[in-house]
DOVEXDREN-103451 format. One record per residue: x, y, z of N, C-alpha, C in turn. Coordinates in steps of 0.001 Angstrom, whole numbers, plus 524288, in hexadecimal, padded with zeros to 5 digits. Example, Ala and Ser with C-alpha at 12.3 -4.5 7.8 and 13.67 -1.06 7.14 Angstrom:
<rs>
833867E9C681E788300C7EE6C81E78833907F31C81E78
832327F73681BA8835667FBDC81BE4832648001E81EBE
</rs>
This chain:
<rs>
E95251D31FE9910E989B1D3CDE948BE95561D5D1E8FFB
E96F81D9E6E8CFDE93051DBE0E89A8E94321D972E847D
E8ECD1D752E83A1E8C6B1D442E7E36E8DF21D5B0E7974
E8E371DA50E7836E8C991DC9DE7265E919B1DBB9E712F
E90EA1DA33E6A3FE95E51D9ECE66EDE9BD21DD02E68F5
E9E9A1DB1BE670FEA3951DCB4E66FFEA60A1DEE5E61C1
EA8861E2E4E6182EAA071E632E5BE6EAB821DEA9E596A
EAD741DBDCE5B73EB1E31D864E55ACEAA3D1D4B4E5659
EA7261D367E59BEEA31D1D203E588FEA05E1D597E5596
E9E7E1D90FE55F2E9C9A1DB6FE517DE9F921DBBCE4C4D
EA4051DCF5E4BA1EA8501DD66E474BEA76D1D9B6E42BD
EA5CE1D30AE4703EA5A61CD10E4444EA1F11CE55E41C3
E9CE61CF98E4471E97E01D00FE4356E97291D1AAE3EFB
E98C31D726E3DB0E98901D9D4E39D5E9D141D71FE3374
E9F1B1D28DE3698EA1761D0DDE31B0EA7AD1D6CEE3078
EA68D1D83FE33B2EADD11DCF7E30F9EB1FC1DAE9E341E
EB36E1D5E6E3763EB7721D3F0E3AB2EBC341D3ADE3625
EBEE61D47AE3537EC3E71D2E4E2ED5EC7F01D23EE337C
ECC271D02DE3228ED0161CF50E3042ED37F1D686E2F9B
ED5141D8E1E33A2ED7761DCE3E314EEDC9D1DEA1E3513
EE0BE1E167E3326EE56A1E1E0E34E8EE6441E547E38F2
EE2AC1E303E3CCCEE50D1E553E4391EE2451E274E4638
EE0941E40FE4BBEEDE6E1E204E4FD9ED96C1DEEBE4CAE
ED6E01DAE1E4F3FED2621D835E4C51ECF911D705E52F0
ECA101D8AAE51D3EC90F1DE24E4EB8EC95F1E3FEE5042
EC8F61E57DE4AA1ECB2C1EA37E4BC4EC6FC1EEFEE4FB5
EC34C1EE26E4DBCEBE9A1F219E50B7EBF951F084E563E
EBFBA1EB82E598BEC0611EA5EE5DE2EC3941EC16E5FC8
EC9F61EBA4E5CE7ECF7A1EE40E605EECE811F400E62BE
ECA7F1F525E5CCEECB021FACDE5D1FEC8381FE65E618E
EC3D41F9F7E626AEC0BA1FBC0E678CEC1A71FB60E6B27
EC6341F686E6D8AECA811F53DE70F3ECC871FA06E72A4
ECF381FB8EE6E2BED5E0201ABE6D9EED09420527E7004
ECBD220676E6EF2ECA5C20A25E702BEC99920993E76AE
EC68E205E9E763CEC64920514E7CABEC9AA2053FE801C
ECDCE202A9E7D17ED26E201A4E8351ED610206EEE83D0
ED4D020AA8E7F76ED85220F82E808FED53E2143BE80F0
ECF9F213A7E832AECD85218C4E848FED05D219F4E89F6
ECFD722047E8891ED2C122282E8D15ED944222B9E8BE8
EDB9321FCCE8754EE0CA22046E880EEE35622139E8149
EE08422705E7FD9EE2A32267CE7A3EEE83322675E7838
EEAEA22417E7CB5EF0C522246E7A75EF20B21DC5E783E
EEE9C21A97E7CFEEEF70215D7E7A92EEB2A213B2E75E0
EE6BE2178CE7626EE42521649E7089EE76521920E6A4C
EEA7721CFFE6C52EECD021D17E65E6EF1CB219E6E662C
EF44121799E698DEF7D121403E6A3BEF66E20E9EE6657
EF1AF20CBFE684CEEEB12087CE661EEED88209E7E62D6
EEBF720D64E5F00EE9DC20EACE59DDEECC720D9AE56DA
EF2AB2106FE599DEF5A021025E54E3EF89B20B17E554C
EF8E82087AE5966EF9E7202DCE5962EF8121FF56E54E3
EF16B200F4E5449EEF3E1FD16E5010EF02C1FEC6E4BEA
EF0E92040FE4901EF2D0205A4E458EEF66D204D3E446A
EFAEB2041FE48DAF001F20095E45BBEFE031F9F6E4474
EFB551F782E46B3EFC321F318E46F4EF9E31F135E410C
EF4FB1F440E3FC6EF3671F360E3CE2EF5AF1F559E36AA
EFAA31F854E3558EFD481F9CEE3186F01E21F862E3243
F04481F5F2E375DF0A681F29BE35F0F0A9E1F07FE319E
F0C511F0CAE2F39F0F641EB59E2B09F12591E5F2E2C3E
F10BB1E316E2E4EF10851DD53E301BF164C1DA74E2CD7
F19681D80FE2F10F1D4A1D46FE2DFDF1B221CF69E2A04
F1C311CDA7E2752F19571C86FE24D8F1A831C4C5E2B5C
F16D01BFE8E2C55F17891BCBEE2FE4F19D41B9F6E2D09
F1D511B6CAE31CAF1EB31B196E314EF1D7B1ADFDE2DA4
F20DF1ABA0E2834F1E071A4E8E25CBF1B841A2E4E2815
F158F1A088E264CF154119C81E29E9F156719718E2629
F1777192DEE2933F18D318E12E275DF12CF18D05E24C1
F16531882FE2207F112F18485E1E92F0D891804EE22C4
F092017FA8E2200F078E17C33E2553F089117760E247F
F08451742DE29EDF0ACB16E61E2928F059D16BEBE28E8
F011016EEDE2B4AEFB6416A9FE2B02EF73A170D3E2C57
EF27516E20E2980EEF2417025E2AB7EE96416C6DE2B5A
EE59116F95E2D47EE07816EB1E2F71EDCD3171F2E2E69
ED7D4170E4E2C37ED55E17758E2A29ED85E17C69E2866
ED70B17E97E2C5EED947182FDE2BEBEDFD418409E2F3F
EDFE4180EBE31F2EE2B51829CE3454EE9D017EF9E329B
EEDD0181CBE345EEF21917EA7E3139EF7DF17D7AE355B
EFACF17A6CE353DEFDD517972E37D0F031E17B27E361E
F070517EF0E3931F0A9D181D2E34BAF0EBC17FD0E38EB
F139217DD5E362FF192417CC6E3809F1C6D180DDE368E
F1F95180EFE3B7BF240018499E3CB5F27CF181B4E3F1F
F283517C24E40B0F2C1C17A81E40D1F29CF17614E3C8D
F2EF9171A2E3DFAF304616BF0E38DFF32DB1693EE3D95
F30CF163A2E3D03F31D215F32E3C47F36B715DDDE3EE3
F364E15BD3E4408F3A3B15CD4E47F1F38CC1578EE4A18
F378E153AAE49F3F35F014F38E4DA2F341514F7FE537B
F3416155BBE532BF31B9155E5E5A2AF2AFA15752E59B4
F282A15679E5B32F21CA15764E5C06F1FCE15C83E5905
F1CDB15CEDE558AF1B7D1632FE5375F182B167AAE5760
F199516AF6E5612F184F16E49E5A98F14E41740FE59AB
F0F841727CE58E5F0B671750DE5963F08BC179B9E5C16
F07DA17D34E5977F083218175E5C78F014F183BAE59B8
EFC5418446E5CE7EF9BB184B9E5C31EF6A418902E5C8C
EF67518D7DE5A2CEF48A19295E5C41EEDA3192C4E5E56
EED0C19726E604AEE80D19751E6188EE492197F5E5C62
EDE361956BE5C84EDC00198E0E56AEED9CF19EC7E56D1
EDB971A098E59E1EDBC31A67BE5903EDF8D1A870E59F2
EE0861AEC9E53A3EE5831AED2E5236EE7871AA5FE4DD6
EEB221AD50E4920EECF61AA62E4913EF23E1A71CE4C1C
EF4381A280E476BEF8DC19F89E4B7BEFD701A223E4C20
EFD621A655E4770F02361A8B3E47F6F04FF1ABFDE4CFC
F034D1AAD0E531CF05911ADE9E5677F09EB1AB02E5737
F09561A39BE56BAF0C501A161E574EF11511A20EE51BD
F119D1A4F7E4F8CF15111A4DFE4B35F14D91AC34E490D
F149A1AEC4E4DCDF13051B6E7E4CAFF176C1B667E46BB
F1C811B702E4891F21531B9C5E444EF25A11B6AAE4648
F285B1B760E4327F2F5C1B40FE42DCF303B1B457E48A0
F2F941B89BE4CADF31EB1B889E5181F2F951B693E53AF
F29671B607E542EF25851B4BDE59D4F22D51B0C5E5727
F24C31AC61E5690F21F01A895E5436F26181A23AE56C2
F209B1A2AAE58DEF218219D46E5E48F22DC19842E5B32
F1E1119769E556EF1E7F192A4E51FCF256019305E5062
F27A919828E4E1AF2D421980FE4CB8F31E11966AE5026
F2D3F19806E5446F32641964FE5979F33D7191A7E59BA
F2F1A18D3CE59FFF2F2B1880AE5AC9F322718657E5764
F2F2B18729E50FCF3252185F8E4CC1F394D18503E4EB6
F3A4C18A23E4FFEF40E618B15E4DD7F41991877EE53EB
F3F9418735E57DFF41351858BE5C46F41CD17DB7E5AAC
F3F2217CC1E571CF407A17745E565DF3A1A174C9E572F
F36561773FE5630F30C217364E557AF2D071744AE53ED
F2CA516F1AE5155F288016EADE4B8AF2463170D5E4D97
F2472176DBE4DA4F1F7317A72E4F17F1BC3179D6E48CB
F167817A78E4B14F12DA17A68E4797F0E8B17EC0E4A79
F0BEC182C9E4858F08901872EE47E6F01E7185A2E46D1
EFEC5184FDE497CEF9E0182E7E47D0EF7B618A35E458E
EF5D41899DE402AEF2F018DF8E3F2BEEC8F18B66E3D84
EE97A18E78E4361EE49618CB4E40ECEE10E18E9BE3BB0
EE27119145E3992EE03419329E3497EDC4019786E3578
ED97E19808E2FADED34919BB6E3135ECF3C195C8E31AA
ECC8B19645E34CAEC8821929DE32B1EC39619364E2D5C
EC34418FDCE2C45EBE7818FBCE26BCEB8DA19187E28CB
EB443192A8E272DEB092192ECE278FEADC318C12E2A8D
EAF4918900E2958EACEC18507E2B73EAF42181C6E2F26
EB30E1862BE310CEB5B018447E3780EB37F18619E3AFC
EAF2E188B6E3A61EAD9D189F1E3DCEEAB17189E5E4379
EAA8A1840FE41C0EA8B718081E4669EADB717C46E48F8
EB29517E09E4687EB83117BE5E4B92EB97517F05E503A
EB8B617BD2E531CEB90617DBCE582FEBF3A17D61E5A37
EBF6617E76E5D7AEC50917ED5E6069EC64F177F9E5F23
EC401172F6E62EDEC33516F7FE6043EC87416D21E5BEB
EC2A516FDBE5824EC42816E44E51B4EC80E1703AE4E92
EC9471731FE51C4ED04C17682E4F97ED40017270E546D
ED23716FF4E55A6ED78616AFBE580DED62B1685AE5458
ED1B5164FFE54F8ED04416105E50CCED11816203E4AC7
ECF22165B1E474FECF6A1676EE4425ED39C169C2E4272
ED61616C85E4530EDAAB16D8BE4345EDF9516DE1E4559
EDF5D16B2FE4AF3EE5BA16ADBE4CBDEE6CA164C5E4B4D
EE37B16237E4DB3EE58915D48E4C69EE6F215BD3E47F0
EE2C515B8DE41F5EE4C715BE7E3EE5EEAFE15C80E3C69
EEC981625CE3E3CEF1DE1624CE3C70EF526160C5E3EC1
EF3D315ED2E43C7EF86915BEEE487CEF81715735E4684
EF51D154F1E4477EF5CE14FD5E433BEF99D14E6FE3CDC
EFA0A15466E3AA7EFF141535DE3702F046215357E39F0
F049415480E3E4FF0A52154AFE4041F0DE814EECE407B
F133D14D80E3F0DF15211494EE40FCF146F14645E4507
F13881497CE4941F13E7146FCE4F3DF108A14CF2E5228
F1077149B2E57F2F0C4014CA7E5A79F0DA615142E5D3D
F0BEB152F4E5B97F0D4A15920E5E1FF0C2915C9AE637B
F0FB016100E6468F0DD91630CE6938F0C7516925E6654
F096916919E697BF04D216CCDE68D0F055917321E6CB5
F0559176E9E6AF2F063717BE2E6D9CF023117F94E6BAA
EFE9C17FF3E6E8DEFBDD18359E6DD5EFA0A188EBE711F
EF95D18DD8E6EBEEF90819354E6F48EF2FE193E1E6FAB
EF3B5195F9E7511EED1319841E7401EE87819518E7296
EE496195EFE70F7EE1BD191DEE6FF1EE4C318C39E6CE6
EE84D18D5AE69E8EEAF218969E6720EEBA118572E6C6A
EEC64186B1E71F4EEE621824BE7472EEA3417F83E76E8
EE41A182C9E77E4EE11618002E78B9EDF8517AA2E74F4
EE07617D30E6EFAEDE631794FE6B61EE4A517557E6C2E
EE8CA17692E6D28EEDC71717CE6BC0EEABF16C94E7211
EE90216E5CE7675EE74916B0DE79EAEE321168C4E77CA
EDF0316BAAE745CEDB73167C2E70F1EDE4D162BCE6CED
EE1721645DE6B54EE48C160D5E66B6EE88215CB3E6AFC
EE9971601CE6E67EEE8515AEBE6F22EEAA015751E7322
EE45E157B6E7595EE24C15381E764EEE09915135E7452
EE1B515183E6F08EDF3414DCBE69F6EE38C14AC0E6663
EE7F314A29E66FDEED1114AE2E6444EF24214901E675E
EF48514628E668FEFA1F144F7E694FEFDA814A73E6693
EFE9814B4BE6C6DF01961522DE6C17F07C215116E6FAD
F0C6015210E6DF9F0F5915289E70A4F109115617E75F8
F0CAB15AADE7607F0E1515FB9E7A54F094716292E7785
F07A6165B4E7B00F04FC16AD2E7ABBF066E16D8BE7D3B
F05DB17331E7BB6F0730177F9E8087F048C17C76E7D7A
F014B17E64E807FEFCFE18229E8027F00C8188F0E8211
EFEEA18C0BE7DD2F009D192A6E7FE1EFBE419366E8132
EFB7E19768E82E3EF70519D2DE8440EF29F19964E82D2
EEFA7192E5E84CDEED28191DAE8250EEA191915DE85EF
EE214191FFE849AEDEAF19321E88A8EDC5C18D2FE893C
EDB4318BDAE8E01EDA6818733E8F54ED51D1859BE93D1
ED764188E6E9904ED48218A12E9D61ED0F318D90E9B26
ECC9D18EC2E99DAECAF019486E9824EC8CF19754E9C2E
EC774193CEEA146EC6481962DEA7BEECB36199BFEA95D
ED05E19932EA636ED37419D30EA8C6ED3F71A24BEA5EB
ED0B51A1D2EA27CECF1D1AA0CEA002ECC121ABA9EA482
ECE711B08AEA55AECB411B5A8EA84EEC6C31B32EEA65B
EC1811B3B6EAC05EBC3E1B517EAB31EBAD51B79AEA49B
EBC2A1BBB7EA734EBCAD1C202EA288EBD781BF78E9E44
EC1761BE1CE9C8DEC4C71BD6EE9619EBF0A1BA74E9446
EBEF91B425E978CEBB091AFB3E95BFEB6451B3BBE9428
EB2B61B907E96D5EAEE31B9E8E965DEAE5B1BE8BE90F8
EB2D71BF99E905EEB4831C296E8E46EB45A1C078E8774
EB5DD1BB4EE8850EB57C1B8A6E82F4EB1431B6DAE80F9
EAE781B493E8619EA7D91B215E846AEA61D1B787E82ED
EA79A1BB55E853CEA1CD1C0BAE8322EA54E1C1E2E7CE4
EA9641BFB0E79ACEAB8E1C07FE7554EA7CC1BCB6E71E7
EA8191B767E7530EA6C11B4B6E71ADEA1411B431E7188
E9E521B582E7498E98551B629E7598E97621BA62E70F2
E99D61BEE6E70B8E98221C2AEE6CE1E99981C21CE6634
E9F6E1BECAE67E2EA0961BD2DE60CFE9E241B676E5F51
E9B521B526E62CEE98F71AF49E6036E95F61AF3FE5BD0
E90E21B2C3E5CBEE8E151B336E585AE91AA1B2F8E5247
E937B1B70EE5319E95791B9C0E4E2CE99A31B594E4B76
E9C361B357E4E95EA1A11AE4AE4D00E9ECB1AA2EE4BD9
E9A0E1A7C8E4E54E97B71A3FAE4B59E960C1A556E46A8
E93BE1A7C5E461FE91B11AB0CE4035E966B1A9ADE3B9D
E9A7C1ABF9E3EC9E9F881AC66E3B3EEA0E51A587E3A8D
EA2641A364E3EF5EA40419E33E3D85EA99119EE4E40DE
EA9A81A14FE4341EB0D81A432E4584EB0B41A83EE4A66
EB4521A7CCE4BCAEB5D11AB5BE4E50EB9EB1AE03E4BB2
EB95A1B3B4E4C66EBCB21B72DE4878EC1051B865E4CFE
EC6441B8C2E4AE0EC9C11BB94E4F4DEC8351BFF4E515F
EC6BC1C46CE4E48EC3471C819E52E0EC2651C765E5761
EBD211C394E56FCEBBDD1C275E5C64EBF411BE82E60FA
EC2951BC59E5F0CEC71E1BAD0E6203ECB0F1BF91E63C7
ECBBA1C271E6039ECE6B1C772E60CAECCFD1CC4FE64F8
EC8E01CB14E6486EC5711CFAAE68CFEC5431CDCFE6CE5
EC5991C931E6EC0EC56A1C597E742EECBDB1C706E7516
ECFAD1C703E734EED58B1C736E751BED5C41CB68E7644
ED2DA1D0AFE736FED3DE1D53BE74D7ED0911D7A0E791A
ECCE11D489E7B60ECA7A1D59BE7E51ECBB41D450E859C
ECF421D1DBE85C6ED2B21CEB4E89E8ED5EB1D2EAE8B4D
ED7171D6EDE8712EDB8C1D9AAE89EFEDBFB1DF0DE852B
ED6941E136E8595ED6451E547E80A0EDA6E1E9E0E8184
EDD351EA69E87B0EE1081F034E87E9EE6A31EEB6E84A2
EE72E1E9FCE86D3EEC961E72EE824CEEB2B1E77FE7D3A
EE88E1E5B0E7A60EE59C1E579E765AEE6961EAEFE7371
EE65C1EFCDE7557EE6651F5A4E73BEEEC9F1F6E7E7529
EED4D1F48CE7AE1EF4FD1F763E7BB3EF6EF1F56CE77A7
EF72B1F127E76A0EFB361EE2AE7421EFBA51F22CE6C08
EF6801F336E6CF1EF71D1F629E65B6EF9D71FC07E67E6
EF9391FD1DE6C81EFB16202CCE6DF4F011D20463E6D95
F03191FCE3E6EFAF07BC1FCE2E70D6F0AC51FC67E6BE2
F08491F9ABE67E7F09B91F85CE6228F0B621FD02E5FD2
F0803201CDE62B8F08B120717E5D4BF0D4F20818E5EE1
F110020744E6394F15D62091CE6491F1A1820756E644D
F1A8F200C4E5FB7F1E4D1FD72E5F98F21D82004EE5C62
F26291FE3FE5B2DF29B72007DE575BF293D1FD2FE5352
F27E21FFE4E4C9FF283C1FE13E4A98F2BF31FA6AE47E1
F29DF1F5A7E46A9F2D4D1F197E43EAF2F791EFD6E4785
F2D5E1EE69E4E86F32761ECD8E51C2F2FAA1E7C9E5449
F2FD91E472E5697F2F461DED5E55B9F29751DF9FE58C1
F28971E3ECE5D3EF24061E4B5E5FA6F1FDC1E557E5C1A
F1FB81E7CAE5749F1D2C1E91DE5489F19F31E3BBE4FEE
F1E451E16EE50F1F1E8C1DDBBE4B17F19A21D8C0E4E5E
F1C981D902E539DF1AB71D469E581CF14661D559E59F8
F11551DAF9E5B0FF0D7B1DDF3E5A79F0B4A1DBD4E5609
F0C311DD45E5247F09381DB99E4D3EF091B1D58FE4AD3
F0B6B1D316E4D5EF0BA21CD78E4BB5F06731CAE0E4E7B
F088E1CCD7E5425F03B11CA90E58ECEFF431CE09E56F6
EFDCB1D22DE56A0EF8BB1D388E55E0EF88F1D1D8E50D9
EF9F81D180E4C92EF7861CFDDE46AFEF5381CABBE480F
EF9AF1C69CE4B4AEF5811C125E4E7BEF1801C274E5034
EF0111C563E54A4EECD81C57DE57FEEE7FB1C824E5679
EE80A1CA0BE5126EE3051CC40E4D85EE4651C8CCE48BD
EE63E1C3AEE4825EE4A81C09AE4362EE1AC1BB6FE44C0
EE0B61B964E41D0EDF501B3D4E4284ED89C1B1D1E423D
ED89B1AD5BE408BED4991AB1AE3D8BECF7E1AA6DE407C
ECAD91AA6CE3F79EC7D31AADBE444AEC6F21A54BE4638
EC4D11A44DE4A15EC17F19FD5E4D22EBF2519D5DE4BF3
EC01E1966AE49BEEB8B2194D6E47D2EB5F61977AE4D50
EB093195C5E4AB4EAC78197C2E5084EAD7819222E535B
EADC818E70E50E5EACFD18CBAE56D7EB1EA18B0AE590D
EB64F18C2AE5838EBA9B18D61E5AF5EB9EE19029E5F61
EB6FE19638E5D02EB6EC198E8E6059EB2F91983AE646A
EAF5119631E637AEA9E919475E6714EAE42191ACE6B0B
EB08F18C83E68BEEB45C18950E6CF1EB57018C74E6FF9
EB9D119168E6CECEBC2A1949CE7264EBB2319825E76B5
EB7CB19B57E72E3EB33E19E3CE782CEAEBC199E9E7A01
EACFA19770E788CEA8CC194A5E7CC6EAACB1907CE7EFE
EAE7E18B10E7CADEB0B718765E7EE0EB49E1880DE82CA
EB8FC18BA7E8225EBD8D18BF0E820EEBCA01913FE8875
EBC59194CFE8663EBB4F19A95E8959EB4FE19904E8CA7
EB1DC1995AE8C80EACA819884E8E44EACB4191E7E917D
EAF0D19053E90E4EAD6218B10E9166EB32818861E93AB
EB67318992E9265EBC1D18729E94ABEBC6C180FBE9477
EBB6C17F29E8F77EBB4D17A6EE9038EBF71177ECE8F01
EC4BA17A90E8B80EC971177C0E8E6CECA1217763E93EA
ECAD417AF1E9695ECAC817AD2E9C05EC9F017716E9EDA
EC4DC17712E9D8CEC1DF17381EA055EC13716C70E9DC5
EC54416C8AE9A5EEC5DD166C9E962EEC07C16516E93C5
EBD4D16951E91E5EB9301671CE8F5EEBA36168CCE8981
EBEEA169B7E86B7EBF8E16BC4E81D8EC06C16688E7EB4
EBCEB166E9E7C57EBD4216061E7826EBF50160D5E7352
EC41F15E89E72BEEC5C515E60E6A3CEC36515886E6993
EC15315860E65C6EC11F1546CE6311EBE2114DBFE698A
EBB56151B1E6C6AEB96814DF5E6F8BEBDB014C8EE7456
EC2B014FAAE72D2EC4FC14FCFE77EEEC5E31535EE7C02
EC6A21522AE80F5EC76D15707E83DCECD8E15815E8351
ECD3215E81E820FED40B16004E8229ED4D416098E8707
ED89815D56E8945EDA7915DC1E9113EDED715EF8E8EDC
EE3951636AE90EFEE8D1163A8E9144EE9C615F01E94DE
EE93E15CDFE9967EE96E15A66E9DDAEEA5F15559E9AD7
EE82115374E970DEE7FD14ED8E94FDEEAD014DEFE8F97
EEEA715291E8E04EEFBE151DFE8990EF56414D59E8B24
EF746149F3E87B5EFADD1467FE89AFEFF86149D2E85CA
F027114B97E88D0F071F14F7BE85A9F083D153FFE8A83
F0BB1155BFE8942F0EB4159F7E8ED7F0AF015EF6E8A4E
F0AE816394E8EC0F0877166F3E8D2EF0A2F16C43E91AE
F08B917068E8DA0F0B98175A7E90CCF06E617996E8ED7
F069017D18E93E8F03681831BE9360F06B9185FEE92FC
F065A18AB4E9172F08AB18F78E9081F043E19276E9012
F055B197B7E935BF007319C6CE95CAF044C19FE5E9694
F01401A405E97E5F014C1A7B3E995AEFF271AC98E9CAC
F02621AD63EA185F00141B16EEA5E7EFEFD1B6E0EA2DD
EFE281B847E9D95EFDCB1BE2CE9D17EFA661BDCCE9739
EF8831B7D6E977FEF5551B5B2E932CEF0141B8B9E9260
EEDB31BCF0E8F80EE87F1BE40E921AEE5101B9F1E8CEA
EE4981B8EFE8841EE4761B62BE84B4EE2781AEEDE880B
EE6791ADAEE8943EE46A1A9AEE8CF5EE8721A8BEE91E4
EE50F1A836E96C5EE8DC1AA3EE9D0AEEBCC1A61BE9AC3
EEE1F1A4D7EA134EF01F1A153EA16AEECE719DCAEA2EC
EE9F919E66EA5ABEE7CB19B66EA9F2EE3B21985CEA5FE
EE3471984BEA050EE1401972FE9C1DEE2D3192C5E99D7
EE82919334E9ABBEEAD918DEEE98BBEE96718892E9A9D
EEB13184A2E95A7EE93718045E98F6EEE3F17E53E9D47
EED5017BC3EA047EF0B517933EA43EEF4A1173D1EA19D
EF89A17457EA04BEFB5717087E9EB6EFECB16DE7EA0CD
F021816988E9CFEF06D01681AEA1B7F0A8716B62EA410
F0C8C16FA3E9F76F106F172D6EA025F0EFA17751E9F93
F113917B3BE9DF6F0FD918229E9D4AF13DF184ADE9FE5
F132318B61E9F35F140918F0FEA1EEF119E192C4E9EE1
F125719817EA3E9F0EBE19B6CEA208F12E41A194EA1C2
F11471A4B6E9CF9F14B61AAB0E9B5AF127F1AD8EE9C1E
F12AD1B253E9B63F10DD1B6F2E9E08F102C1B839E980D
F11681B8C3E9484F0F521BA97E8E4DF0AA11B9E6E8CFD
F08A91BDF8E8ABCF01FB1BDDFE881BF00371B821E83EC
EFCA11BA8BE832CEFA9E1B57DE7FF1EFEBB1B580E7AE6
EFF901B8CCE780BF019E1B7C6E7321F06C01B976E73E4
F09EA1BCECE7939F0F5D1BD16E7A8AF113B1BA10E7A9B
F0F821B5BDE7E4CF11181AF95E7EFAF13F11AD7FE792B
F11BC1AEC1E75FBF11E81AB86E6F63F16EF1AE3AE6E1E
F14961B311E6B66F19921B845E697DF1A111BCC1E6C72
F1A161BC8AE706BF1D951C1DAE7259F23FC1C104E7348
F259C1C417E75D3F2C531C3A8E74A0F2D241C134E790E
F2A811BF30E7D38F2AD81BB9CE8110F2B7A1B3CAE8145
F26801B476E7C3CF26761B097E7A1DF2AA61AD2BE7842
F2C851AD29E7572F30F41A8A7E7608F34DF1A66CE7853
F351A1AA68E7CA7F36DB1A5E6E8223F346A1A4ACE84B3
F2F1B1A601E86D9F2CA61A768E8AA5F281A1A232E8835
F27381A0BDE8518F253C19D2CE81F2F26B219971E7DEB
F27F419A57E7975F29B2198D0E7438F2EB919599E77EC
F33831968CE7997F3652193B5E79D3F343A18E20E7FD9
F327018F81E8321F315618CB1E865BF2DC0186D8E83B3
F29C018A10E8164F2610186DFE7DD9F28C418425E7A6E
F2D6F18404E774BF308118265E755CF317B17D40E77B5
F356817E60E7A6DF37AB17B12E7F80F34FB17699E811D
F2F4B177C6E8084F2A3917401E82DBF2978170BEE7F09
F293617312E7B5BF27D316E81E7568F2C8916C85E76B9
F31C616D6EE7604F354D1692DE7575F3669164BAE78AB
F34E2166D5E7C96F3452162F5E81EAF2F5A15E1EE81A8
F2C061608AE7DF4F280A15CA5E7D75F25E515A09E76F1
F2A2F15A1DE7455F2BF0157F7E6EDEF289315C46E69A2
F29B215F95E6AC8F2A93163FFE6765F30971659AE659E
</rs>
């Protein structure tokens, strides 16, 4: 696997990584579009002008977001439903990205669903972290900051967590009287990533370590360049396919919601991220029940509460075969972030998942 920097590793290096309105980062996409369309200058001015729209749309204002009911450092607890006497119902995003996939716009927003469906949904937003978080680990964002605000709730809650969010809700609900958990797209097994993907990430994180300790973080960049690297020809169709939407028509609006997510969000303490590439990816020590919060081992197997997986066969983000093993589950054929908001999604998920909380005092 070849050693030398990577454009978003060098990019850090040099201190020019920002914050700017398209793909993040940008020099990387751009070396992507070049690569994946030599030989086919259709689909490279297709993609050009893909990013050229994406990057001069004029954006909808998002969604209100509610007031918080509790916070923890940085991070804050936001209600979208009220006060129903049935169990509150927690919905925990991954810390990369922000939370907003679970809440995109008025239509594709899973938290609204629950809301209007009848339960005291609550939104965990982990925040930016400070300069001297730098040493919370995966850990210390249960300890530090889930529990914390779970412990303002009336009564005990069930817990739903997305993506990494569900690895950390199995950290919390073995520390915590939890009514239910049920994990999405959440990575658990880490023996069930492709060979490839796993080696694929250590040579990411082998080349951006230096530079993120320095920093104190992991920058989304380098989280960003690992997603696009799993599947760099999608990565280029998908802006190709953008230049040919019709303007102002829900494809368009839905495009720009998901990618403005999928290039925002706060970076990584470092040792979050150390947790996830060396503990987590390198080491599989959920898997293998050696993942300790607070001196305990997180076992799904042992949590005392009913519990459900939800995966996905067309998951490249995390397989299926990634998930942890629970009481209940099933598995969709939708991508990592289709599953959430695509137009499949709310039957195919959102309402079933529904159904489950109510059955288990949600």
């Amino acid at each position: 696997m070849d050693s030398s920097p990577t454009p978003v590793v060098s990019a850090l290096a040099q201190g020019v990584a920002a914050p700017q309105h398209g793909p993040r980062p940008l020099p990387l996409f751009l070396s992507i579009l070049w690569r994946e369309t030599e030989g086919n200058p259709d689909l490279r001015q297709s993609a050009f002008r893909g990013l050229r729209r994406y990057q001069e749309t004029v954006r909808p204002a998002p969604p209100p977001v509610p007031a918080p009911f509790a916070s923890a450092g940085s991070a804050r607890l936001l209600r979208f439903g009220r006060e129903n006497g049935r169990a509150p119902v927690i919905f925990i995003p991954s810390l990369i990205n922000p939370p907003q996939v679970l809440d995109l716009s008025e239509g594709r927003s899973m938290l609204r669903h629950m809301a209007a469906a009848g339960h005291d949904a609550y939104l965990v937003d982990w925040g930016h972290p400070a300069s001297e978080d730098r040493h919370l680990g995966l850990d210390g964002h249960v300890t530090g900051r889930l529990l914390p605000m779970l412990a303002a709730l009336p009564r005990p809650p069930i817990l739903v967590g997305y993506c990494l969010g569900g690895s950390l809700a199995i950290g919390a609900a073995a520390l915590m009287e939890v009514q239910a958990v049920a994990t999405i797209a959440a990575p658990w097994q880490f023996d069930g990533f492709p060979p490839a993907d796993r080696e694929l990430i250590a040579s990411l994180w082998n080349n951006a370590k230096p530079t993120c300790e320095r920093l104190g973080y992991v920058p989304m960049e380098v989280l960003q360049s690992g997603f696009w690297a799993l599947d760099p020809a999608r990565t280029i169709q998908k802006y190709a396919a953008f230049a040919s939407m019709e303007t102002g028509s829900e494809a368009e609006r839905a495009f720009l919601a998901v990618e403005d997510w999928a290039n925002g969000g706060a970076p990584l303490t470092f040792a979050a991220g150390e947790d996830l590439f060396e503990k987590f990816y390198a080491a599989n020590l959920p898997g293998q029940l050696q993942w300790r919060v607070a001196d305990q081992i997180a076992d799904p197997a042992a949590l005392a509460c009913s519990t459900l997986s939800i995966r996905s066969s067309t998951d490249r983000i995390v397989p299926a075969g990634a998930a942890p093993a629970l009481d209940g589950g099933f598995t969709l054929d939708l991508g990592h972030v289709g599953m959430i908001v695509g137009g499949k999604s709310r039957n195919l998920l959102w309402k079933p998942l529904s159904e489950w909380l109510s059955t288990h005092g949600g």
